[in-house]
MDTraj code that builds the backbone (N, CA, C; nanometers):
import mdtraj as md
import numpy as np

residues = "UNK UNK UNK UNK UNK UNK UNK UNK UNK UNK UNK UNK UNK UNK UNK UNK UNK UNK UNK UNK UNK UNK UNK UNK UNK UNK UNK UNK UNK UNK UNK UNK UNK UNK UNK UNK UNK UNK UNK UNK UNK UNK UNK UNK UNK UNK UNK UNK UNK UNK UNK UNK UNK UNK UNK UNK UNK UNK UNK UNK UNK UNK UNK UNK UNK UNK UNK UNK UNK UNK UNK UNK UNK UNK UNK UNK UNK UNK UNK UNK UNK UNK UNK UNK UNK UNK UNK UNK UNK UNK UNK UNK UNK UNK UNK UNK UNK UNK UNK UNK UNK UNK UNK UNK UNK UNK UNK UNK UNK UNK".split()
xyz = np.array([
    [0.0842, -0.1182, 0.0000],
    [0.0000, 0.0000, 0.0000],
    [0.0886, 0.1243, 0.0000],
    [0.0836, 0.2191, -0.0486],
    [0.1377, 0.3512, -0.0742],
    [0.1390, 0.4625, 0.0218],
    [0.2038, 0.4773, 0.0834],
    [0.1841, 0.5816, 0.1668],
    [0.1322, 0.7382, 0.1234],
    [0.0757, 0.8082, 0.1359],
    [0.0004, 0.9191, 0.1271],
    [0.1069, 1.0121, 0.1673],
    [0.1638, 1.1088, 0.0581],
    [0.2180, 1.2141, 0.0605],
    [0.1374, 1.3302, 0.0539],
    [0.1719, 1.4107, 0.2126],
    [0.0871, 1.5129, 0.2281],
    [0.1514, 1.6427, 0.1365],
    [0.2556, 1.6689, 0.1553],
    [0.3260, 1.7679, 0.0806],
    [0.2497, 1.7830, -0.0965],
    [0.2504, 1.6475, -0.1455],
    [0.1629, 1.6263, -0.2848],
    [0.0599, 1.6557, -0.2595],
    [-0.0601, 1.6630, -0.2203],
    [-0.2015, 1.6627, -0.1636],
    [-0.2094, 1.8311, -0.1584],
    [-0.1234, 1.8623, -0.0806],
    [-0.1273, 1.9987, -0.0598],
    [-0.1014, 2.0378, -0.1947],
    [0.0142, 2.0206, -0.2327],
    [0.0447, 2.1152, -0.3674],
    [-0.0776, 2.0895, -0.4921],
    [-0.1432, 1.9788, -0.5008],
    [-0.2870, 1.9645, -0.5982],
    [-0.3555, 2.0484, -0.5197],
    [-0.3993, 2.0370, -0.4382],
    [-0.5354, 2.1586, -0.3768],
    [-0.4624, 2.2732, -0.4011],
    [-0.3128, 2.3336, -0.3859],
    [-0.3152, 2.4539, -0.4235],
    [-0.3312, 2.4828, -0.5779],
    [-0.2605, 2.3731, -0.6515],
    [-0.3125, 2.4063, -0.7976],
    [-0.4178, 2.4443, -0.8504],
    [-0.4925, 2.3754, -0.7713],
    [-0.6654, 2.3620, -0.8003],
    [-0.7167, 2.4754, -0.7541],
    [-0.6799, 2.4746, -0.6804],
    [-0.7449, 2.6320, -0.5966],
    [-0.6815, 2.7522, -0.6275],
    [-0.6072, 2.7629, -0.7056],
    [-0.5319, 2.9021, -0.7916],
    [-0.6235, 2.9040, -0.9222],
    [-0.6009, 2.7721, -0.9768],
    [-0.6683, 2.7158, -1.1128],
    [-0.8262, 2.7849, -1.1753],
    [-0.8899, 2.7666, -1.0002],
    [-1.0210, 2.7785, -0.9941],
    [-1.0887, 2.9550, -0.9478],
    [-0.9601, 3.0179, -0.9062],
    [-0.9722, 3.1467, -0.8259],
    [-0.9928, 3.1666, -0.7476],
    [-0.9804, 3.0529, -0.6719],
    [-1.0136, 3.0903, -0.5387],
    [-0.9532, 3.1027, -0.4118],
    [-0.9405, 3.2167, -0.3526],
    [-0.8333, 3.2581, -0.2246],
    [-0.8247, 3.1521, -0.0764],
    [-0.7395, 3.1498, -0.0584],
    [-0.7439, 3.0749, 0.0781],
    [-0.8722, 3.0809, 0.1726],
    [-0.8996, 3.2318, 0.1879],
    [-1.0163, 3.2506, 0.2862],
    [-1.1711, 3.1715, 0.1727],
    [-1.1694, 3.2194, 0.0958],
    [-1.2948, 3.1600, 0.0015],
    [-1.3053, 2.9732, 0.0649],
    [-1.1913, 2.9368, 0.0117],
    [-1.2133, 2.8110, 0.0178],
    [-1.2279, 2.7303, 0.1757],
    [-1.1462, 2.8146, 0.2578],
    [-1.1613, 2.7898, 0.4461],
    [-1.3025, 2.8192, 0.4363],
    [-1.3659, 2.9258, 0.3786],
    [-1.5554, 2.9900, 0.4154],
    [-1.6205, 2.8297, 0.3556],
    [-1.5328, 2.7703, 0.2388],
    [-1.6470, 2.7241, 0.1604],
    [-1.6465, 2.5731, 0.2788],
    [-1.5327, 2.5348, 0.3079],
    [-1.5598, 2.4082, 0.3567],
    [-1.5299, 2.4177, 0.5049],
    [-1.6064, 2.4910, 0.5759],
    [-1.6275, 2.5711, 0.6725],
    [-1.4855, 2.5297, 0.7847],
    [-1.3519, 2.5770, 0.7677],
    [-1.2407, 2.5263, 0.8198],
    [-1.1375, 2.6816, 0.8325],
    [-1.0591, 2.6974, 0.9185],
    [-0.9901, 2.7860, 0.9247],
    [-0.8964, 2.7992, 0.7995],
    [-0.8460, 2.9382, 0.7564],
    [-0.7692, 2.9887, 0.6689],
    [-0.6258, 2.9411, 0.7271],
    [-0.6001, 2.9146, 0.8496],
    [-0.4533, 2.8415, 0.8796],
    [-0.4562, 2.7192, 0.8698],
    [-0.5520, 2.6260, 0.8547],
    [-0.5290, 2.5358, 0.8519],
    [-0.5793, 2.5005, 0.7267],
    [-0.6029, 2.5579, 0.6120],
    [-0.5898, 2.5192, 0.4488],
    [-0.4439, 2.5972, 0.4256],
    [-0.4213, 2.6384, 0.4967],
    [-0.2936, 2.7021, 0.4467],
    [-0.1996, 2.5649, 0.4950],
    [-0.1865, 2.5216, 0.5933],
    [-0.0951, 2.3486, 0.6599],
    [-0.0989, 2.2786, 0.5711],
    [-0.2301, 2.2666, 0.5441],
    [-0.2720, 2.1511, 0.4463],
    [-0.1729, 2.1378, 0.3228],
    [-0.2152, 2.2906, 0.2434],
    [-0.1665, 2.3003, 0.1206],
    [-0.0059, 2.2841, 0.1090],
    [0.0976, 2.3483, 0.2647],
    [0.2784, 2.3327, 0.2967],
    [0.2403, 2.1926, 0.3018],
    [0.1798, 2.1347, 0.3324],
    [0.1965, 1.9444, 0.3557],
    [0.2303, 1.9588, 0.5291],
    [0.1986, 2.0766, 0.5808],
    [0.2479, 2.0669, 0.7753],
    [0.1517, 1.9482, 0.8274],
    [0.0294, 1.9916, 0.7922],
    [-0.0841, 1.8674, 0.8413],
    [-0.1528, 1.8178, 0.7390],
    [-0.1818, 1.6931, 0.7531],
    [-0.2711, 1.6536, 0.6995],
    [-0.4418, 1.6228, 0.7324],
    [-0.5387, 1.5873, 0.6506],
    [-0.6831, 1.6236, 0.6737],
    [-0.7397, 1.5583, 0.6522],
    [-0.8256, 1.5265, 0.7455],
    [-0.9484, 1.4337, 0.7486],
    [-0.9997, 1.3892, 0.5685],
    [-1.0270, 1.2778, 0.6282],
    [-1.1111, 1.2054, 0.4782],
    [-1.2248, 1.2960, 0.4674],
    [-1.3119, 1.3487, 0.5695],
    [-1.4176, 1.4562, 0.5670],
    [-1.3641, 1.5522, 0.4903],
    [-1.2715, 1.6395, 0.5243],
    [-1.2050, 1.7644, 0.5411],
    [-1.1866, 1.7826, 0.3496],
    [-1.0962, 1.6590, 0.3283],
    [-1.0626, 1.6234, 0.2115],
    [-1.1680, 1.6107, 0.0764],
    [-1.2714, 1.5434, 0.1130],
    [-1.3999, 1.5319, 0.0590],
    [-1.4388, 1.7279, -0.0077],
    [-1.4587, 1.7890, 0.1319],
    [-1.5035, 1.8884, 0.1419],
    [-1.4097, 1.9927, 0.0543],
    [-1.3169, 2.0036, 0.0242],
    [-1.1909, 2.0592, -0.0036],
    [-1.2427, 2.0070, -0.1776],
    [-1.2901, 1.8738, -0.1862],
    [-1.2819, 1.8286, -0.3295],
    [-1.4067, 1.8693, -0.4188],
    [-1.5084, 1.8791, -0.3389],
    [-1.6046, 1.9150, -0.4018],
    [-1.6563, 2.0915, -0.4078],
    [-1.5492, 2.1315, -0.3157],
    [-1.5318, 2.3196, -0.3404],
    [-1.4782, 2.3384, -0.4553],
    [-1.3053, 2.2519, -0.4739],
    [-1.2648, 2.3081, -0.5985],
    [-1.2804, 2.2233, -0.7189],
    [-1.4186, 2.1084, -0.7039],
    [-1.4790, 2.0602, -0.8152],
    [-1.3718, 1.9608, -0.8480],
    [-1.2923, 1.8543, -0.7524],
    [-1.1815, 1.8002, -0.8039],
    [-1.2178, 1.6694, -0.7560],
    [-1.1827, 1.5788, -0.7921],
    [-1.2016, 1.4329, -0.7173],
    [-1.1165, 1.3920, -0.6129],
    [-1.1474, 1.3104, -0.5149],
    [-1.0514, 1.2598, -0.4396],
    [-0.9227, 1.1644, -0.4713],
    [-0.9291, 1.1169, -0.5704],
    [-0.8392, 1.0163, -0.6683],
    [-0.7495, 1.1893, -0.7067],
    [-0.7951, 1.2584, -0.7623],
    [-0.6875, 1.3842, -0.8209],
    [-0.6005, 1.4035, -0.6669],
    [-0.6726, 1.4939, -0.5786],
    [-0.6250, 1.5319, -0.4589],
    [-0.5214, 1.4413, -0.4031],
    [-0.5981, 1.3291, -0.3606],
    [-0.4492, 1.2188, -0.2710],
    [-0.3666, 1.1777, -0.3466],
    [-0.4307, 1.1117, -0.4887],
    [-0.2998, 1.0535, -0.5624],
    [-0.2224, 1.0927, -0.6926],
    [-0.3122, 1.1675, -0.7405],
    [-0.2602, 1.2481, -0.8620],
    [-0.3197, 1.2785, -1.0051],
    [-0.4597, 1.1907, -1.0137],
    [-0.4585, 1.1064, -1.1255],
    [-0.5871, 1.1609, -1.1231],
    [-0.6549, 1.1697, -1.2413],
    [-0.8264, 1.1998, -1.2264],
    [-0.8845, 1.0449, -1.2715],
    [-0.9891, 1.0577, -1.2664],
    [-1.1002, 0.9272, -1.2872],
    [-1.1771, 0.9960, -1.3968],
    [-1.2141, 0.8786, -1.4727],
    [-1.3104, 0.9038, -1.5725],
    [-1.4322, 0.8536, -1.5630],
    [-1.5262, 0.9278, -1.4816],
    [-1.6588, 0.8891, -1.4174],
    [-1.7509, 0.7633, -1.5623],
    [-1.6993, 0.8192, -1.7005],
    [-1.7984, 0.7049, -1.8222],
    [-1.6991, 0.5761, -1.8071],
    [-1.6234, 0.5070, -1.7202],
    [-1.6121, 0.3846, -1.7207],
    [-1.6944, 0.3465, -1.6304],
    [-1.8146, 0.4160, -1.5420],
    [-1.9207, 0.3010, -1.5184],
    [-2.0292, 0.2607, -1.5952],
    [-2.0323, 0.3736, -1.7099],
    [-2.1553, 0.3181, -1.7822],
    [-2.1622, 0.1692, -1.8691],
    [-2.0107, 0.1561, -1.8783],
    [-2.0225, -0.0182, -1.9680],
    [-2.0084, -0.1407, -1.8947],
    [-1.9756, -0.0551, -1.7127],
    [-2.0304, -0.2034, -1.6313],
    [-2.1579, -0.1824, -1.5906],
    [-2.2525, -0.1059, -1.5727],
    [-2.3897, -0.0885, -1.5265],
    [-2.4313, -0.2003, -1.6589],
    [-2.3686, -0.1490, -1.8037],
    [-2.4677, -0.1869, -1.9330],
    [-2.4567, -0.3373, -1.9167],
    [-2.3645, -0.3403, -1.8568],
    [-2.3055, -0.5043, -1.8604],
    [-2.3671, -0.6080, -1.7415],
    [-2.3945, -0.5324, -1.6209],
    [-2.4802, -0.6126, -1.5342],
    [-2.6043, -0.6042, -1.5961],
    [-2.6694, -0.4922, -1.6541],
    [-2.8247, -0.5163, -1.6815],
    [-2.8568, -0.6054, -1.7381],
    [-2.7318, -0.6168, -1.8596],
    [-2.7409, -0.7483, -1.9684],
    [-2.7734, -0.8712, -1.9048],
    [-2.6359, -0.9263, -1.8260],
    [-2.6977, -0.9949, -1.7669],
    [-2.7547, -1.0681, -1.6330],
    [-2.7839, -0.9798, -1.5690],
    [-2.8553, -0.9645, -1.4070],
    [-2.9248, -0.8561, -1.4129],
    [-3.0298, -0.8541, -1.4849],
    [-3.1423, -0.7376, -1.4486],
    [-3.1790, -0.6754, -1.2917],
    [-3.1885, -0.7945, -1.2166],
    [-3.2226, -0.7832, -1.0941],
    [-3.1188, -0.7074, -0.9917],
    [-2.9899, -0.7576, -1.0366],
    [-2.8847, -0.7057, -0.9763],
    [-2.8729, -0.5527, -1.0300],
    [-2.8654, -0.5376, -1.1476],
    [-2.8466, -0.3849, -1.1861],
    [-2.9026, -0.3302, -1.1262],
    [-3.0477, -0.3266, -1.0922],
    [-3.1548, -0.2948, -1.0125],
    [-3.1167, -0.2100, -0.8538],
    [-3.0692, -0.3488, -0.8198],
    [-3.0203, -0.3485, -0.6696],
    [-2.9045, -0.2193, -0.6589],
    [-2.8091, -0.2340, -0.7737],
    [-2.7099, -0.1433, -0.8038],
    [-2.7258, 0.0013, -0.8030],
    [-2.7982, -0.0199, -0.9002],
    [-2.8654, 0.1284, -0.9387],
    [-2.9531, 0.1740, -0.8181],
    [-3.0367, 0.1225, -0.7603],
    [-3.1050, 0.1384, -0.6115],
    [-2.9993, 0.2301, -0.4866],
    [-2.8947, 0.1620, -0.4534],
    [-2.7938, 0.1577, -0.3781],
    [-2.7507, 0.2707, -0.4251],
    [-2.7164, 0.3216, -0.5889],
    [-2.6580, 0.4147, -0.6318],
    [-2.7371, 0.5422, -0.5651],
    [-2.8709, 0.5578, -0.6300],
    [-2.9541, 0.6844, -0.5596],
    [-2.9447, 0.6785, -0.4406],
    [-2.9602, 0.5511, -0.3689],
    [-2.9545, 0.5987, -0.1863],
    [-2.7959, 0.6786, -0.1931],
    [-2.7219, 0.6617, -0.2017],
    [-2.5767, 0.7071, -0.1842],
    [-2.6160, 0.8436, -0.2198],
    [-2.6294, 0.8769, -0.3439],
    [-2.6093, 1.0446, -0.3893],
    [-2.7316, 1.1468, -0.2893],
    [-2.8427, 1.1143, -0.2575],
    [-2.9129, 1.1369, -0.1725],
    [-2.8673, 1.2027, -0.0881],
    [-2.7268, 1.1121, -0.0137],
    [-2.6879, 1.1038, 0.1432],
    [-2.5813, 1.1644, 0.1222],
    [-2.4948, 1.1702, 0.0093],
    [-2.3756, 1.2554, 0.0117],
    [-2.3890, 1.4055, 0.0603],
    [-2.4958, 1.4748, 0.0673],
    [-2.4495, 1.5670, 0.1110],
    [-2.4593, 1.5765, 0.2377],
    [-2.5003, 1.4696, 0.2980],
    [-2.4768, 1.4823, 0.5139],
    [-2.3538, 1.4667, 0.5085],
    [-2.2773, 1.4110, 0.4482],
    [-2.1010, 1.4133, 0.5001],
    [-2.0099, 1.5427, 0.5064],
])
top = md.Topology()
chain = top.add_chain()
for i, resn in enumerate(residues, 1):
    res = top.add_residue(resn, chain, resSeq=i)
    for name in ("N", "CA", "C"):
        top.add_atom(name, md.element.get_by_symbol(name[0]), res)
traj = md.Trajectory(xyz[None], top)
């Protein structure tokens, strides 16, 4: 398993957050967290909650795969496994797709 470089983490959220225009204080207001401690974050001094992180990702519209490890995701590689369970497990896609809406629902209590 890979250890998690905070120093990297930081320097993507600052990219992102220059990228996007938005000032230190903007982004502490947006994911309701002090301006010193997005400032830690971004030197790599501390590192931040999986919450914190979340919150940080969906201010500057970035994924968590970009932020911790470097890399973006391409959200259309689920559409040819959804197409592919429906084919063949209707019932299961079902269940899938079910599970899917409860999730997006609930994402925003985190």
């Amino acid at each position: 398993m890979n250890k998690i470089n905070h120093i990297e983490v930081g320097n993507r959220i600052r990219i992102k957050r220059k990228s996007n225009n938005i000032t230190l204080e903007k982004l502490a207001e947006m994911c309701d967290i002090s301006v010193g401690f997005i400032s830690n974050i971004e030197t790599g001094n501390k590192s931040a909650s999986l919450e914190t992180l979340y919150k940080i990702a969906i201010s500057l519209k970035a994924s968590l795969d970009y932020l911790v490890f470097g890399f973006e995701t391409d959200d259309n590689y689920i559409i040819p496994i959804l197409d592919n369970i429906k084919t063949h497990n209707p019932t299961k896609y079902t269940q899938l797709k079910n599970t899917i809406i409860v999730l997006a629902e609930h994402i925003s209590e985190i």
